[in-house]
C-alpha positions as CSV (number, residue, x, y, z in Angstrom):
1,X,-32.9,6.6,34.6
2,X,-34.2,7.8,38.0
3,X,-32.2,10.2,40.1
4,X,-31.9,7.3,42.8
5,X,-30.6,5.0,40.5
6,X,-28.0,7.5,38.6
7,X,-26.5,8.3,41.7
8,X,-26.3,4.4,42.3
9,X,-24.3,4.8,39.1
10,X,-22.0,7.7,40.1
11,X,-20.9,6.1,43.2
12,X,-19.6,3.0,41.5
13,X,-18.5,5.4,38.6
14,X,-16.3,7.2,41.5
15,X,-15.5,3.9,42.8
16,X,-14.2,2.8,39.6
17,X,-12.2,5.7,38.6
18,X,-10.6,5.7,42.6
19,X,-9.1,2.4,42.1
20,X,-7.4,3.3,38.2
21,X,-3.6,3.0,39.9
22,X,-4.2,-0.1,41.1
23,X,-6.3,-1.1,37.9
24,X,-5.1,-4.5,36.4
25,X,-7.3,-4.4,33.0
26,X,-8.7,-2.3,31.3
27,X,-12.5,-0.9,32.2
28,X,-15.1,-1.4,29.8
29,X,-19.0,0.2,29.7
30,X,-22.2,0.0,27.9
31,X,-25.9,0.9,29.0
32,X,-28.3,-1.1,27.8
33,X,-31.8,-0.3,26.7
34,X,-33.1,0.7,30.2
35,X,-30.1,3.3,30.3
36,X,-28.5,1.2,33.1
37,X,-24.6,1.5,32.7
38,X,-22.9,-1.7,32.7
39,X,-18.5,-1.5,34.0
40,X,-16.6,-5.0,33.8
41,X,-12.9,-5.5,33.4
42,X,-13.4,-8.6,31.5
43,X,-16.4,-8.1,28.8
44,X,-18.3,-11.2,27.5
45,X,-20.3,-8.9,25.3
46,X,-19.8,-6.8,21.7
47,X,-21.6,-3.9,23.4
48,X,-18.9,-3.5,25.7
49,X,-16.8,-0.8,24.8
50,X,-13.2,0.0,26.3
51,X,-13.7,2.8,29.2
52,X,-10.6,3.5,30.9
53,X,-7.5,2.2,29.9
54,X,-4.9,0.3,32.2
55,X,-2.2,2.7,32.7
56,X,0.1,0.0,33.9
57,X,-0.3,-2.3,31.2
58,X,0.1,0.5,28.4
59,X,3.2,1.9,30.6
60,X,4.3,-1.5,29.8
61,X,3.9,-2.0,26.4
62,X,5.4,1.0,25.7
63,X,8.6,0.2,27.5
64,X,8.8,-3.3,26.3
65,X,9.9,-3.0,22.9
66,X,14.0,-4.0,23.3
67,X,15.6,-6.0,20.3
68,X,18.5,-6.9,22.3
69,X,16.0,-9.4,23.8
70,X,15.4,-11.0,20.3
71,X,16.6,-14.7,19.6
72,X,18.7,-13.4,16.4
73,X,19.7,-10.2,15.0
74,X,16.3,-8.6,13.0
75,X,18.7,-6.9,10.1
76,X,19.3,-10.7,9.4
77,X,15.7,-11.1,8.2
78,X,15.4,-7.4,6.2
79,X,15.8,-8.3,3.1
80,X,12.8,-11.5,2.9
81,X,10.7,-8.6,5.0
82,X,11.0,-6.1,2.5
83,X,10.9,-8.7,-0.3
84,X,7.5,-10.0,1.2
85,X,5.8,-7.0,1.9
86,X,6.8,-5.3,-1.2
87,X,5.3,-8.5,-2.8
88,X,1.7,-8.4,-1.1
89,X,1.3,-4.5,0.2
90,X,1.9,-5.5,4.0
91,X,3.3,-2.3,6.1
92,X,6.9,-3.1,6.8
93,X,6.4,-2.3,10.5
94,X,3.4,-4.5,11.1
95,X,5.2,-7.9,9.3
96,X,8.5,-7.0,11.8
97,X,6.2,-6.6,15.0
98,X,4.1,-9.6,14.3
99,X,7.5,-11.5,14.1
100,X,8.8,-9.9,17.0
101,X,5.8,-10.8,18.7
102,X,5.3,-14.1,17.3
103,X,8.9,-15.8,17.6
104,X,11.0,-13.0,19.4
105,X,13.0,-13.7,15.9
106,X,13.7,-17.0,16.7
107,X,13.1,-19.1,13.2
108,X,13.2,-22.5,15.3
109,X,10.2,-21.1,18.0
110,X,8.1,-24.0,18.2
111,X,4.7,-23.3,20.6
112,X,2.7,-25.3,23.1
113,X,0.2,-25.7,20.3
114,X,2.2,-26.6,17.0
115,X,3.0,-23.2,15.8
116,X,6.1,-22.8,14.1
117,X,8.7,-20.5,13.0
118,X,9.1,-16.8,12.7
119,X,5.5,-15.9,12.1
120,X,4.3,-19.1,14.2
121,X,2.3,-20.7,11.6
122,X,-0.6,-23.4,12.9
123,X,0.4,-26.6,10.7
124,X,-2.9,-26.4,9.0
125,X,-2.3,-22.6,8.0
126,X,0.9,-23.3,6.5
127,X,-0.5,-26.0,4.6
128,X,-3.2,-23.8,2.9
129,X,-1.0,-21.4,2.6
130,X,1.7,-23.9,0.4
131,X,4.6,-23.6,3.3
132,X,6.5,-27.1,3.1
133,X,8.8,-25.9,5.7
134,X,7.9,-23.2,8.5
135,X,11.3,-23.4,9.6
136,X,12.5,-21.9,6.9
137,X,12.7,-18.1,7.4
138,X,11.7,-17.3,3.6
139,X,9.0,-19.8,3.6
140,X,7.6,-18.6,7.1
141,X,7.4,-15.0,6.6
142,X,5.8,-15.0,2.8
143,X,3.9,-17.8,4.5
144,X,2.8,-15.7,7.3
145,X,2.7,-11.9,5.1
146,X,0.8,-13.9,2.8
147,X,-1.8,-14.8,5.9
148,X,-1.9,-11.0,6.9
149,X,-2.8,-9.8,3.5
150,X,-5.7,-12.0,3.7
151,X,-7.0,-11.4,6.9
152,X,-6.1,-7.2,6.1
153,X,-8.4,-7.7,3.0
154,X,-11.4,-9.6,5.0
155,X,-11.3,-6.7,7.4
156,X,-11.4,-4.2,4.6
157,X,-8.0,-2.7,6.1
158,X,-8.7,-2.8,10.1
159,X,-5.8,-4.4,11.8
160,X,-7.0,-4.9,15.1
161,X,-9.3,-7.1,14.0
162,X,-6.6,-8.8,11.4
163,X,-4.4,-9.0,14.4
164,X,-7.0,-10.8,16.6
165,X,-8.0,-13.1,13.9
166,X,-4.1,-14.1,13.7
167,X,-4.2,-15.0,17.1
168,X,-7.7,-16.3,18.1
169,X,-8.6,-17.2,14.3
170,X,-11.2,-16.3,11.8
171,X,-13.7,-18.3,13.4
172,X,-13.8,-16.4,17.2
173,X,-13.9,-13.1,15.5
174,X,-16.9,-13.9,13.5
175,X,-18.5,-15.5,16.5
176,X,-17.7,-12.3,18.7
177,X,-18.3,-9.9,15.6
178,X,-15.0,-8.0,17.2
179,X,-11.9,-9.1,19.1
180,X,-12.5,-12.0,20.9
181,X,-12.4,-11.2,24.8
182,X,-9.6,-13.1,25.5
183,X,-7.1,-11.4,27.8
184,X,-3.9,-13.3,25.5
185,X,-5.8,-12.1,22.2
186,X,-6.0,-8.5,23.7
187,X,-2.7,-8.4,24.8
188,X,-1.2,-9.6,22.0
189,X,-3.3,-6.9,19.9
190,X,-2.0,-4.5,22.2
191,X,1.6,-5.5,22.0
192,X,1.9,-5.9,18.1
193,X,0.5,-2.3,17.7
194,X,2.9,-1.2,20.1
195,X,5.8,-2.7,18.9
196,X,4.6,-1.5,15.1
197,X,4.8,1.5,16.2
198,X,8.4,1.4,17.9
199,X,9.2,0.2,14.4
200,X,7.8,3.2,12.4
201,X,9.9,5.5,14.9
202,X,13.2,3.4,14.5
């Protein structure tokens, strides 16, 4: 990179980190193969990878993690919970976040798009995976544990990427070989790994 262009660089660099307050997504990088960097708050490539983090949205997430705000109590559900992910090796913490993200606890949560239930199961998910009734609490969550096993084992372990499969599907994180850059998909990453962790604390 020539001197002319670096400095090209650091003034957008400065420019970048001057506006972080008032950031509203997160900052990602990459140089390419002629050492020109690359910034974007809304990457459409892999290469892109995440640069400065938006303090307001993680301020956020960390604050809002309240399970007065859930449809019905969570204690209610403990026992299928711990029965499910005893069953198929699930961490405790990630099933209850997933539902708390999914359905708030709220076994009748019915979405825009035909998901159902606690775990929000696509009709066609909860056929392959033998649920006659995703209404049904104990159906839904072995249903849905049952889902994150599988996409747990396809990732050899990594749950960000078994988390953005769960919301964007198999299918766009093959075709992005990550997580999808979809602001809901990265959101909802962000939020189930947040709440997980409120769970592990409490």
């Amino acid at each position: 990179m020539t001197r002319g262009v670096a400095i090209v660089w650091f003034a957008v660099l400065g420019a970048v980190v001057l506006r972080i307050p008032c950031a509203t997504a997160d900052i990602y990088r990459y140089e390419d193969d002629e050492g020109v960097v690359h910034f974007t708050d809304a990457p459409t490539d892999k290469r892109f990878k995440v640069f400065m983090r938006d303090l307001k949205k993680d301020r956020r997430l960390r604050t809002t993690f309240k399970l007065a705000g859930c449809a019905r109590n969570p204690e209610e559900f403990e026992p299928i919970i711990d029965q499910c992910a005893l069953e198929y090796g699930v961490e405790k913490s990630l099933v209850k976040a997933v539902i708390h993200a999914e359905s708030g606890y709220n076994p009748n949560a019915l979405s825009r798009k035909g998901a159902s239930g606690l775990m929000q199961l696509m009709p066609q998910t909860a056929r392959d995976l033998k649920v006659s009734n995703s209404f049904d609490p104990r159906e839904n969550i072995r249903g849905g544990v049952r889902y994150l096993r599988f996409l747990l084992d396809t990732f050899k372990g990594d749950v960000t990427m078994a988390l953005a499969a769960y919301n964007a599907g198999l299918s766009r994180v093959a075709q992005y070989g990550g997580v999808p850059p979809y602001q809901e998909t990265r959101t909802y990453v962000d939020k189930v790994l947040s709440y997980r962790k409120s769970y592990q604390t409490n």
